[in-house]
N, C-alpha and C positions, 0 to 999 in steps of 0.2 A: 517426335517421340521422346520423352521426358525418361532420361537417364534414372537408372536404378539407387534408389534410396540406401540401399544396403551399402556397408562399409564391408570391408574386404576380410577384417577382423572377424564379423560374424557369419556363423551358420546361415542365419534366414534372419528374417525382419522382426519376427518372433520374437526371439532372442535380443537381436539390437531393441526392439521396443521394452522390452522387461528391462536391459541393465540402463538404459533412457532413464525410464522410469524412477528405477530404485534411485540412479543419482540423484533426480529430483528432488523424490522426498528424504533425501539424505541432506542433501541443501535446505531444504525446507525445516527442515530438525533445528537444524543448528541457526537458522533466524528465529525461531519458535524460542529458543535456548539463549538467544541476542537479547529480544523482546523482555520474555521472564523475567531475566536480572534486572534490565529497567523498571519494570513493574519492582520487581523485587525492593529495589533500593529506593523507588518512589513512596512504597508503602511503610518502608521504614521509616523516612524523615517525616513521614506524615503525623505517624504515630510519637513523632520524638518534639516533634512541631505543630500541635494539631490546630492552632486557636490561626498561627498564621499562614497555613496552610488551605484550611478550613476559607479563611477570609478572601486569598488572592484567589481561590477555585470561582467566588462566588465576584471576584473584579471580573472575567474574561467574559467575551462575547459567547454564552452558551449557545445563541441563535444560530452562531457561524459557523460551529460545532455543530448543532443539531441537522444544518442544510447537508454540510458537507460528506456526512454521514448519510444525507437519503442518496445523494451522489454517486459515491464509492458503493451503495448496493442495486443501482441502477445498473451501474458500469458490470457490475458483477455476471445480471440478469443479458447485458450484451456480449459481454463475455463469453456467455454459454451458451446463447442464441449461435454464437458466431461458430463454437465448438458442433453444433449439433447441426447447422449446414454442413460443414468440413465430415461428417461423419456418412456425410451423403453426396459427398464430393462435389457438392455446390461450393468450389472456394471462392467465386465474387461474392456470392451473400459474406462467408466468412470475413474477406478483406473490408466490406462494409461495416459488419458489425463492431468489427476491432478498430475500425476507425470510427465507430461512436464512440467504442468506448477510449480510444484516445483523447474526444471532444471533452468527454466528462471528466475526463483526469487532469484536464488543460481547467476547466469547470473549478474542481477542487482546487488545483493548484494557485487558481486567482485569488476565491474567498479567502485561500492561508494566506496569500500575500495580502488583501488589505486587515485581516486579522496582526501581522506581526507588522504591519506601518501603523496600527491602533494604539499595538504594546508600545512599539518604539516611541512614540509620540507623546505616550504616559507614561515614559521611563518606566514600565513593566519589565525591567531587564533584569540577565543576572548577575548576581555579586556586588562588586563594587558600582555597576555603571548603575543600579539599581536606584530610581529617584520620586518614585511613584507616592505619592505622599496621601494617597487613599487607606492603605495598608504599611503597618508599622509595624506589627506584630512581629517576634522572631521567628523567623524561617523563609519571610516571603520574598527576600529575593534567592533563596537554594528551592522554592516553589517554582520560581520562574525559567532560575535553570535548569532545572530538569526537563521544567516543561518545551524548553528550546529543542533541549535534549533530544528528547524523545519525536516530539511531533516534528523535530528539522530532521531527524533518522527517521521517520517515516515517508516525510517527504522526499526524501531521496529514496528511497523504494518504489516512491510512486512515478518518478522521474525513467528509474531503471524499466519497471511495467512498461510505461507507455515506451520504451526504445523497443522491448521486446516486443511488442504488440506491433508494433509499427512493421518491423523487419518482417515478422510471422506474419502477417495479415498480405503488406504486398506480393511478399510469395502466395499467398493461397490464390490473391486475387489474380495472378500470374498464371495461375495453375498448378504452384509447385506440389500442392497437394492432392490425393487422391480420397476416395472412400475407405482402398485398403490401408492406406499412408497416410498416415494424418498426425503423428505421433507428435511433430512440435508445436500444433494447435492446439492439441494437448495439457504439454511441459507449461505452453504461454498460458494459458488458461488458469492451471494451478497454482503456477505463481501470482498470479495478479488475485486470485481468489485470499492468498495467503494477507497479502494488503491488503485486502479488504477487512479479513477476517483480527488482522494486528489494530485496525482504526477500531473495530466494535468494541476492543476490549480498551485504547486511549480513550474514547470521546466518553462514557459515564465514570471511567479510574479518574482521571480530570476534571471533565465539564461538569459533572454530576454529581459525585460526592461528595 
């Protein structure tokens, strides 16, 4: 028999589930608020840079960007597959689905790797190590830093997802969760949703502009 989920702090599970909850999307806020400012500061130098900006957007592998992309919204679709077993207290299907969608986040994480051995190779770097003699324009090595910036900070969210995903999923597949109980299938769900939803708004501010 599968000890009581409830923490001792709370009334009922109700409760624990709603202040769960709120913490999340109170996390979920302030990545939201992380993200922005990158945006933010990327569409400034754009604008202060536009000709050499404009030109290293149009050096990158849009193709590796565009796969990566159908990726992270597949993972998305297992994601919620894997949620809506857990809702019906099948958690092997759950622990299955979150381990596809680990598979595709393993998926993602290789095209970025042979995307930044591309850059590296074409001195597409930032700053000073910057050597890429395709693009001479001013701005395009603060293009590339950002661009490190940003998509190497998504990448580590995407890193963080799949731990959470992993941890959540072998308990479900465990059994640790219920129909009534399901609440970090959940929490794991929304975050991973939230990286999916941080790459829609990188892959056309970048790749596509």
């Amino acid at each position: 028999m599968l000890a009581s989920p409830l923490a001792h702090h709370f009334e009922s599970l109700d409760k624990q589930a709603h202040a769960a909850r709120l913490a999340m999307w109170i996390f979920l806020a302030t990545e939201v608020l992380l993200f922005t400012a990158l945006f933010a500061a990327y569409s400034v130098y754009r604008f202060l840079y536009p000709e050499g900006f404009a030109q290293s957007s149009r050096a990158i592998e849009t193709w590796l960007g565009f796969v990566n992309t159908v990726v992270l919204i597949t993972s998305s679709f297992t994601v919620a597959t894997g949620f809506h077993h857990a809702t019906r207290g099948d958690g092997r299907k759950t622990g299955l689905f979150f381990g596809l969608s680990v598979l595709l986040a393993l998926v993602f994480l290789g095209f970025k790797a042979v995307e930044y051995g591309h850059h590296f190779h074409e001195g597409q770097l930032p700053g000073k190590y910057y050597t890429f003699e395709g693009v001479t324009a001013p701005g395009a090595s603060l293009f590339f830093a950002l661009y490190f910036l940003i998509t190497g900070l998504h990448a580590l969210h995407v890193v963080i997802g799949m731990t959470v995903l992993i941890v959540v999923g072998l308990r479900a597949f465990r059994g640790r969760y219920t129909a009534e109980y399901n609440v970090p299938v959940e929490l794991a769900g929304l975050y991973w949703h939230l990286v999916d939803l941080i790459w829609i708004f990188v892959f056309p501010l970048i790749y596509l502009v």
